[in-house]
Chimera marker file (.cmm) of the C-alpha trace (Angstrom):
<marker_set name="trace">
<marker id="1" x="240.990" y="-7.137" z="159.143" r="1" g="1" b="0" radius="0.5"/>
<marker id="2" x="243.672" y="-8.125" z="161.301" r="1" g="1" b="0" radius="0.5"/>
<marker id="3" x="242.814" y="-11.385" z="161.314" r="1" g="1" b="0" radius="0.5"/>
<marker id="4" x="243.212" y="-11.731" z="157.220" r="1" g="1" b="0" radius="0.5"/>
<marker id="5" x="246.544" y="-9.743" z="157.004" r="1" g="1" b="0" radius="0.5"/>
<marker id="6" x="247.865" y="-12.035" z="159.705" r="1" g="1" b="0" radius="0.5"/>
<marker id="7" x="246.704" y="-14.667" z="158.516" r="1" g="1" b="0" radius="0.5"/>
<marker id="8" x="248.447" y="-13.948" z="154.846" r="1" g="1" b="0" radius="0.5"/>
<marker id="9" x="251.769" y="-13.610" z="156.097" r="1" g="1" b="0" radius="0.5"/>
<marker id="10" x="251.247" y="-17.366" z="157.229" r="1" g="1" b="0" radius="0.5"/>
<marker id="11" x="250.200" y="-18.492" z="154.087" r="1" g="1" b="0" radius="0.5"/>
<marker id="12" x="252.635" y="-16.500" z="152.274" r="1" g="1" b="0" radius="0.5"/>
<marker id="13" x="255.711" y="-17.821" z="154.601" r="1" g="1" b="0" radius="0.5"/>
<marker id="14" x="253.903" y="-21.213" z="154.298" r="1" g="1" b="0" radius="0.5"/>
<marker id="15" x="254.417" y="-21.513" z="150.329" r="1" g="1" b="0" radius="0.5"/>
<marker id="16" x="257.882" y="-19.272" z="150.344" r="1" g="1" b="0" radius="0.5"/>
<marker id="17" x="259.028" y="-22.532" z="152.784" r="1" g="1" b="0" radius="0.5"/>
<marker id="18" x="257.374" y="-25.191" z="150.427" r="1" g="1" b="0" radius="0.5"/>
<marker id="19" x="258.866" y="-23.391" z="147.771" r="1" g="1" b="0" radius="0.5"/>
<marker id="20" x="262.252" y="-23.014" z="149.176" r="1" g="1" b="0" radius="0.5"/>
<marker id="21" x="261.592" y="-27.599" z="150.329" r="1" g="1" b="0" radius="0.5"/>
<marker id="22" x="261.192" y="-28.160" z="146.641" r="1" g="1" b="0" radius="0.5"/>
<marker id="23" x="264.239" y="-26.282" z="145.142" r="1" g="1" b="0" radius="0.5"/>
<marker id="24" x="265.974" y="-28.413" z="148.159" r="1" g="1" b="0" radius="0.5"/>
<marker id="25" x="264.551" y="-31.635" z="146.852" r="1" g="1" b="0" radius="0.5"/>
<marker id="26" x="265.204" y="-30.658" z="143.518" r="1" g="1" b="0" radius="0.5"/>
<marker id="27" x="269.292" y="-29.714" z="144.254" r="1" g="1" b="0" radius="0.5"/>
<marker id="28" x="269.774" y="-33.191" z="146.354" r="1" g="1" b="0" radius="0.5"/>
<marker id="29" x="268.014" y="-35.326" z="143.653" r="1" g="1" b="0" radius="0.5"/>
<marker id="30" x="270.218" y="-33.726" z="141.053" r="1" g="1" b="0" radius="0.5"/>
<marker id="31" x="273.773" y="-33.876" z="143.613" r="1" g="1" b="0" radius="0.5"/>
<marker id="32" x="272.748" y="-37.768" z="143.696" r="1" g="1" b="0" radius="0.5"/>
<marker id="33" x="272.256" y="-37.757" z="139.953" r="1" g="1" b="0" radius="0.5"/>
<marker id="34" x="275.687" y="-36.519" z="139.692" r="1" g="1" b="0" radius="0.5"/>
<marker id="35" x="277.072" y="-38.997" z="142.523" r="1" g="1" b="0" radius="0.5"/>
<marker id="36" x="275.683" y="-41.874" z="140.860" r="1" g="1" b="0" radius="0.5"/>
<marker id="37" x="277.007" y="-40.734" z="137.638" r="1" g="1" b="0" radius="0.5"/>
<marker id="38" x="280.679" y="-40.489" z="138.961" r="1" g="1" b="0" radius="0.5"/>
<marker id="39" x="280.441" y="-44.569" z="140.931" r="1" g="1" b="0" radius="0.5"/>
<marker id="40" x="279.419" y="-45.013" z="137.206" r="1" g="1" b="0" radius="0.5"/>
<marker id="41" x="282.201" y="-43.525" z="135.512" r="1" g="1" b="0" radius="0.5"/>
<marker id="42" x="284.957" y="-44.975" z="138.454" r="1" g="1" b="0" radius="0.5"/>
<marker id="43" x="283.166" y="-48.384" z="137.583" r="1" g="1" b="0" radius="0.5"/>
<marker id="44" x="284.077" y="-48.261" z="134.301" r="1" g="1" b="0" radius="0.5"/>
<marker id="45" x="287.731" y="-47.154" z="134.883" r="1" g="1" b="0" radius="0.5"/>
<marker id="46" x="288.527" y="-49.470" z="137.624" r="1" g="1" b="0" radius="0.5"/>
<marker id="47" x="289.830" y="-52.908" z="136.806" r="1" g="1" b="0" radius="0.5"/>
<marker id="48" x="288.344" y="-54.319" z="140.120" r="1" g="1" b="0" radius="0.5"/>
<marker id="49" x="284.876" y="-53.542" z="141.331" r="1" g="1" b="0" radius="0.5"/>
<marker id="50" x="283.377" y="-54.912" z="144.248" r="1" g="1" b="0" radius="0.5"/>
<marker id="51" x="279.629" y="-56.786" z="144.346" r="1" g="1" b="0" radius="0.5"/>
<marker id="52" x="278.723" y="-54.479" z="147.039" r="1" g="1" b="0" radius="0.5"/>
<marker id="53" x="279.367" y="-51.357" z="144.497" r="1" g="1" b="0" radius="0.5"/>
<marker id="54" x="277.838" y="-53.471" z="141.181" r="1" g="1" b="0" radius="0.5"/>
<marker id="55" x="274.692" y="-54.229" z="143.705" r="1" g="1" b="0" radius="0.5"/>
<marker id="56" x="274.408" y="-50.730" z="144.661" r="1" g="1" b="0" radius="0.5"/>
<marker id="57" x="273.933" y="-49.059" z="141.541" r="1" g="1" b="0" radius="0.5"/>
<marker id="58" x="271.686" y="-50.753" z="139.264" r="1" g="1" b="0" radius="0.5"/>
<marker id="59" x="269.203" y="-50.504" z="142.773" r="1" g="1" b="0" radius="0.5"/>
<marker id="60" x="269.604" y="-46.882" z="142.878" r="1" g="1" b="0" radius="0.5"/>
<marker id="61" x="268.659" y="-46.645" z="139.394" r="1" g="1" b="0" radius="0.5"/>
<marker id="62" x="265.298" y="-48.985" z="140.005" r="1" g="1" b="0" radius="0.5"/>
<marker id="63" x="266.231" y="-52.235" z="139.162" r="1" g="1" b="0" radius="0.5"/>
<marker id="64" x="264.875" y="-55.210" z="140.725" r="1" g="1" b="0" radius="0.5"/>
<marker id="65" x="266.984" y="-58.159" z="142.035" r="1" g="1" b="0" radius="0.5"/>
<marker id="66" x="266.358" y="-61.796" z="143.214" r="1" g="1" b="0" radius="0.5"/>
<marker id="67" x="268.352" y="-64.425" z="143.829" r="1" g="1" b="0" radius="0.5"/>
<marker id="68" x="269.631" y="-67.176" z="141.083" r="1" g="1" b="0" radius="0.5"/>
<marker id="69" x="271.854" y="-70.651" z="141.159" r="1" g="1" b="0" radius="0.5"/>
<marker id="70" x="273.813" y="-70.726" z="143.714" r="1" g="1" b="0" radius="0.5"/>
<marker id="71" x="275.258" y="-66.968" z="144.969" r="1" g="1" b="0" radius="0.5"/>
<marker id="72" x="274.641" y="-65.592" z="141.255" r="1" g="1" b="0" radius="0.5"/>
<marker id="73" x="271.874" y="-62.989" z="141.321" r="1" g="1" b="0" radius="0.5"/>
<marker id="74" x="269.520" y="-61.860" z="138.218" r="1" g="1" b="0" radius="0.5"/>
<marker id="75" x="269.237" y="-57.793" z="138.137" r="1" g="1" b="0" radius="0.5"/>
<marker id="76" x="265.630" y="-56.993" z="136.093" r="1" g="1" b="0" radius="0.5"/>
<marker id="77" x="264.237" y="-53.644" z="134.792" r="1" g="1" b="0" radius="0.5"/>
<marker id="78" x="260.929" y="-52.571" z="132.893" r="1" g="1" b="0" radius="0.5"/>
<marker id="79" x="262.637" y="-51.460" z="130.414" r="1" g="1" b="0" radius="0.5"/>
<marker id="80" x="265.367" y="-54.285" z="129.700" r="1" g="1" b="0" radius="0.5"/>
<marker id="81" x="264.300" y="-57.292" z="127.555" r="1" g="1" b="0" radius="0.5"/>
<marker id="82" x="266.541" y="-59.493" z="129.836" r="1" g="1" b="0" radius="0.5"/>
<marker id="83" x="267.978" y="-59.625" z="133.050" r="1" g="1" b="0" radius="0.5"/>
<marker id="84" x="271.516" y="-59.595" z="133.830" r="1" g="1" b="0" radius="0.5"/>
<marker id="85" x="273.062" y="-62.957" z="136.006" r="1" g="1" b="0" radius="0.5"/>
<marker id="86" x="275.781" y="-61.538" z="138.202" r="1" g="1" b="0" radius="0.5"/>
<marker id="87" x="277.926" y="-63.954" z="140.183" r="1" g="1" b="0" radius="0.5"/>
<marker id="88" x="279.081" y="-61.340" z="142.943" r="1" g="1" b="0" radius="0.5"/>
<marker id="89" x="282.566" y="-62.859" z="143.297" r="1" g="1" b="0" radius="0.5"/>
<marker id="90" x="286.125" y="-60.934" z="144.585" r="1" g="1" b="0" radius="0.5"/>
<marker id="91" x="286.594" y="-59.315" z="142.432" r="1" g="1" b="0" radius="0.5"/>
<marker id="92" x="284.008" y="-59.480" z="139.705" r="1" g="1" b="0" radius="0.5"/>
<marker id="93" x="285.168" y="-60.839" z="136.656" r="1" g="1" b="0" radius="0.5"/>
<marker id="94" x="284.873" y="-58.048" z="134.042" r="1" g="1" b="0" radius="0.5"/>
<marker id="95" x="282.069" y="-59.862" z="132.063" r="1" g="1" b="0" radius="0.5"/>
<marker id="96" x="279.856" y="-59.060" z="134.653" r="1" g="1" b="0" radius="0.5"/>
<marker id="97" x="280.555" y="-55.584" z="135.028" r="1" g="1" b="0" radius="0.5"/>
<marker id="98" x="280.532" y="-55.190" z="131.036" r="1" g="1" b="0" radius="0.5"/>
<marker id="99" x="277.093" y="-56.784" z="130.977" r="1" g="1" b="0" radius="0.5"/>
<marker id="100" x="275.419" y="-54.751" z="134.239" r="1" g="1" b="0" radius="0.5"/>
<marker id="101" x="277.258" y="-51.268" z="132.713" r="1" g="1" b="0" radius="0.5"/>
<marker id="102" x="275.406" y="-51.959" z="129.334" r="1" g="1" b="0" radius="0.5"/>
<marker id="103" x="272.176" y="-52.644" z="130.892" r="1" g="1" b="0" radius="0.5"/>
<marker id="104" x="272.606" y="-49.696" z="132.963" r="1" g="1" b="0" radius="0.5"/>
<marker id="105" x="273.252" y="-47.301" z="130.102" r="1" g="1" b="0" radius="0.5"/>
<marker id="106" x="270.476" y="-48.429" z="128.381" r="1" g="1" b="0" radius="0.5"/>
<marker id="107" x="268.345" y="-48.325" z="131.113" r="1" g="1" b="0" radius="0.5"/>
<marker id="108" x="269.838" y="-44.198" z="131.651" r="1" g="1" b="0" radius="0.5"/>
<marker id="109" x="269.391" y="-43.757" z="127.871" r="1" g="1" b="0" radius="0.5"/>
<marker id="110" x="266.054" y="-44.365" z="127.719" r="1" g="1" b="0" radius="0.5"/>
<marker id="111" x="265.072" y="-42.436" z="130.813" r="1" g="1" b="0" radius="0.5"/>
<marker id="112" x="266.625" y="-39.611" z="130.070" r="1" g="1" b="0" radius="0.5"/>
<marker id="113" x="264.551" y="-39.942" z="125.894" r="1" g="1" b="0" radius="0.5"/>
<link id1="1" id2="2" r="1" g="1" b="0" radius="0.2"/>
<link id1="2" id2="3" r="1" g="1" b="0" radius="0.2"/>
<link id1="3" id2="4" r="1" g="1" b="0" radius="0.2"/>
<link id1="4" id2="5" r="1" g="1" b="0" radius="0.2"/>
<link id1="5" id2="6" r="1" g="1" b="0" radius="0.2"/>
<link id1="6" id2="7" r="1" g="1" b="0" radius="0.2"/>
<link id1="7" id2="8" r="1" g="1" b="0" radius="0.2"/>
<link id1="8" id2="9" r="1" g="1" b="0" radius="0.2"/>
<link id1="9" id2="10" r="1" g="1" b="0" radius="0.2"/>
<link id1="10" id2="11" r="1" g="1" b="0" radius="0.2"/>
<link id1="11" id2="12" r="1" g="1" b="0" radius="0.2"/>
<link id1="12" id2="13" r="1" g="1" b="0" radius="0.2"/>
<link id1="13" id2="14" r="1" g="1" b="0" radius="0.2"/>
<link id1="14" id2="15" r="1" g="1" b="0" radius="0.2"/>
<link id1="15" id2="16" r="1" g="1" b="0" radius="0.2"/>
<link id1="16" id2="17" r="1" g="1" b="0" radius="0.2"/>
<link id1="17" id2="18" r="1" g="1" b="0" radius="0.2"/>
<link id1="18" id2="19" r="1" g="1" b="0" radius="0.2"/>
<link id1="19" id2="20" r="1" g="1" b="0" radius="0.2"/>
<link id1="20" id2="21" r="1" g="1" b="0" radius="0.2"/>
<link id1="21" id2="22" r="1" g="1" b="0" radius="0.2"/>
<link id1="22" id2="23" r="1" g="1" b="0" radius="0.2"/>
<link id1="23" id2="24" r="1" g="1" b="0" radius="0.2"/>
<link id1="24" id2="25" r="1" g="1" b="0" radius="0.2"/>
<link id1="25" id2="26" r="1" g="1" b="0" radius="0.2"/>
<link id1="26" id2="27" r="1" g="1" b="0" radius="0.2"/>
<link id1="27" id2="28" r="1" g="1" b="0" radius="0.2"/>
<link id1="28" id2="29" r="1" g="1" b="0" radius="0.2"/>
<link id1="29" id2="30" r="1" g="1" b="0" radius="0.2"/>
<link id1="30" id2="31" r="1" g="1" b="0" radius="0.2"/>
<link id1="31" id2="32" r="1" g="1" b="0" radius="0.2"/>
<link id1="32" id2="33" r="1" g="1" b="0" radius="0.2"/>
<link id1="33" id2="34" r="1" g="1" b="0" radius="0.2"/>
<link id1="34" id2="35" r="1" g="1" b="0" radius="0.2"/>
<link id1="35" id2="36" r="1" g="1" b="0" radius="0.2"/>
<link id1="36" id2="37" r="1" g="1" b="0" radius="0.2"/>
<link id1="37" id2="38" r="1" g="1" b="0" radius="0.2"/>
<link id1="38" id2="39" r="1" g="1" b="0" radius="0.2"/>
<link id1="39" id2="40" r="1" g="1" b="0" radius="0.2"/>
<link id1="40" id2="41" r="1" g="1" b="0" radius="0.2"/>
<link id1="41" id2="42" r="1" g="1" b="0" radius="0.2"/>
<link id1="42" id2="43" r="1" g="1" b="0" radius="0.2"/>
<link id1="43" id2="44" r="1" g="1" b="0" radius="0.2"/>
<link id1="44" id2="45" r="1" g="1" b="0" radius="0.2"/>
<link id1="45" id2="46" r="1" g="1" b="0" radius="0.2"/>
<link id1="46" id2="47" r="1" g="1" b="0" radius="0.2"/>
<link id1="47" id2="48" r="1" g="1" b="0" radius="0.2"/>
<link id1="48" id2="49" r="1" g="1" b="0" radius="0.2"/>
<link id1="49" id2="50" r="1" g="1" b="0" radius="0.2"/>
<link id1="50" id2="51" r="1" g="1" b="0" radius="0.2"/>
<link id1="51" id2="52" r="1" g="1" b="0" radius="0.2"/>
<link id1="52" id2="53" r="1" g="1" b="0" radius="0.2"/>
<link id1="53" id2="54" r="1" g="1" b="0" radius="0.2"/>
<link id1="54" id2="55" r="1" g="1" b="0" radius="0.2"/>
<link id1="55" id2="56" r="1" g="1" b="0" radius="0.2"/>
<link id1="56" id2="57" r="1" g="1" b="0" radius="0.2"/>
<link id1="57" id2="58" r="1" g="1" b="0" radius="0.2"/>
<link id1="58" id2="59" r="1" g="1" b="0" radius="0.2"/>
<link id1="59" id2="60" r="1" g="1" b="0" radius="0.2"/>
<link id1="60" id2="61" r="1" g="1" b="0" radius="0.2"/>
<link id1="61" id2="62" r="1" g="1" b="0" radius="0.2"/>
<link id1="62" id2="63" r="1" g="1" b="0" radius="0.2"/>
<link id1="63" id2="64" r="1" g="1" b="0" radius="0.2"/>
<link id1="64" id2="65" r="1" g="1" b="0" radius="0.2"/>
<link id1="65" id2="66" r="1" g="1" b="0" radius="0.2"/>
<link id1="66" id2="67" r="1" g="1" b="0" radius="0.2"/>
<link id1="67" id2="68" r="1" g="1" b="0" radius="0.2"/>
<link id1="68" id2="69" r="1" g="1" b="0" radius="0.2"/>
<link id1="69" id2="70" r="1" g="1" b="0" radius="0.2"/>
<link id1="70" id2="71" r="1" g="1" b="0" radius="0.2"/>
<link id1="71" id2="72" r="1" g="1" b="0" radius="0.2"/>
<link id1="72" id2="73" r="1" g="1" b="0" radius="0.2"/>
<link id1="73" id2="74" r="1" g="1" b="0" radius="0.2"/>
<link id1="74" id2="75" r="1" g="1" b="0" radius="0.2"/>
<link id1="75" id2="76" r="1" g="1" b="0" radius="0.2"/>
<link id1="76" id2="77" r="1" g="1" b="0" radius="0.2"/>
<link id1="77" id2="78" r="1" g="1" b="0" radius="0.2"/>
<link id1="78" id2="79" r="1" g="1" b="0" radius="0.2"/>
<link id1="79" id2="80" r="1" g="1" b="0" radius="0.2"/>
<link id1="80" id2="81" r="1" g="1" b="0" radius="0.2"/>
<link id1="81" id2="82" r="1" g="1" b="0" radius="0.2"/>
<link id1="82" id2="83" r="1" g="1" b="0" radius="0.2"/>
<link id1="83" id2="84" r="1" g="1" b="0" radius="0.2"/>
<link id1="84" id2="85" r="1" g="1" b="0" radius="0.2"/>
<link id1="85" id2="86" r="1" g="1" b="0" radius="0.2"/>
<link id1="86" id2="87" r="1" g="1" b="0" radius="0.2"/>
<link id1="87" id2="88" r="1" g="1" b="0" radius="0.2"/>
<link id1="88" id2="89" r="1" g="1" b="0" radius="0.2"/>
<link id1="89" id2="90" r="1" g="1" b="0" radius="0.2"/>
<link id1="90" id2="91" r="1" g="1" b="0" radius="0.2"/>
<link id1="91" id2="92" r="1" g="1" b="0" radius="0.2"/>
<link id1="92" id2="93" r="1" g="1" b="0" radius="0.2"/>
<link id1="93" id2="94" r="1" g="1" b="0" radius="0.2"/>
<link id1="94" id2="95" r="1" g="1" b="0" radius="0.2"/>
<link id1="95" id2="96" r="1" g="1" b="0" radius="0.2"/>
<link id1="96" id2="97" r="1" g="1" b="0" radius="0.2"/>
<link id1="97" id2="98" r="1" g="1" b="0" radius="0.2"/>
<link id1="98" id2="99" r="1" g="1" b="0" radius="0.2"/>
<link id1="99" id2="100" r="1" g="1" b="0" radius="0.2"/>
<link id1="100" id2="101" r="1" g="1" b="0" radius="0.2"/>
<link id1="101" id2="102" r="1" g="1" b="0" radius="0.2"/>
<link id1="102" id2="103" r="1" g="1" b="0" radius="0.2"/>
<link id1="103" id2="104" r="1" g="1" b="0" radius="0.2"/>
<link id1="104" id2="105" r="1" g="1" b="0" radius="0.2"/>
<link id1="105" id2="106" r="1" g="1" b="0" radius="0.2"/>
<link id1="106" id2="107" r="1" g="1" b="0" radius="0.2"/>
<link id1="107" id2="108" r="1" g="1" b="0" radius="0.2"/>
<link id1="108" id2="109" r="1" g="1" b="0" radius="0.2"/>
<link id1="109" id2="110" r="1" g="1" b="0" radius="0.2"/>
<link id1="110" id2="111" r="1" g="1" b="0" radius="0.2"/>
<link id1="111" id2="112" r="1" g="1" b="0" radius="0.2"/>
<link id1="112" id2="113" r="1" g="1" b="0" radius="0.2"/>
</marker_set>
């Protein structure tokens, strides 16, 4: 009998701690949804974004890179009919970052459908 109660209370203080791991999880994966949201937003705003920052992102959000012409790189996504071609310049030249915020947004639009 002693055996059982005891060996409830570890079971019970078992799931209590993989309950308390998940609502963890679930706060950190929602503090980096809200992180990556706010690059997003200061991307936007800013008139000079760095490569390292545009590279960053769209690989946070699942996007697959690989290398193109010269330094240029091609971003690609399941769910994007195209890739985007980034040349990863000083600044980047605002095409770029018009073209890799669109495909993001779509890519965050239908994700969150």
């Amino acid at each position: 009998m002693l055996a059982c109660g005891l060996l409830g209370e570890v079971v019970r203080e078992l799931y209590t701690k993989q309950g308390q791991a998940r609502q963890t999880d679930i706060a950190r994966d929602s503090m980096a949804e809200v992180k990556l949201e706010k690059r997003i937003e200061r991307m936007r705003e800013s008139t000079s974004v760095d490569p390292a920052e545009l590279h960053s992102i769209p690989i946070a959000l699942g996007f697959g890179f690989r290398p193109a012409k010269g330094d240029h790189r091609l971003y690609f996504h399941p769910r994007l009919r195209f890739p985007v071609g980034v040349d990863p310049r000083q600044p980047l030249l605002p095409v770029y970052v018009r073209k890799a915020l669109i495909a993001i947004d779509e890519v965050m639009n239908d994700a969150h459908e």
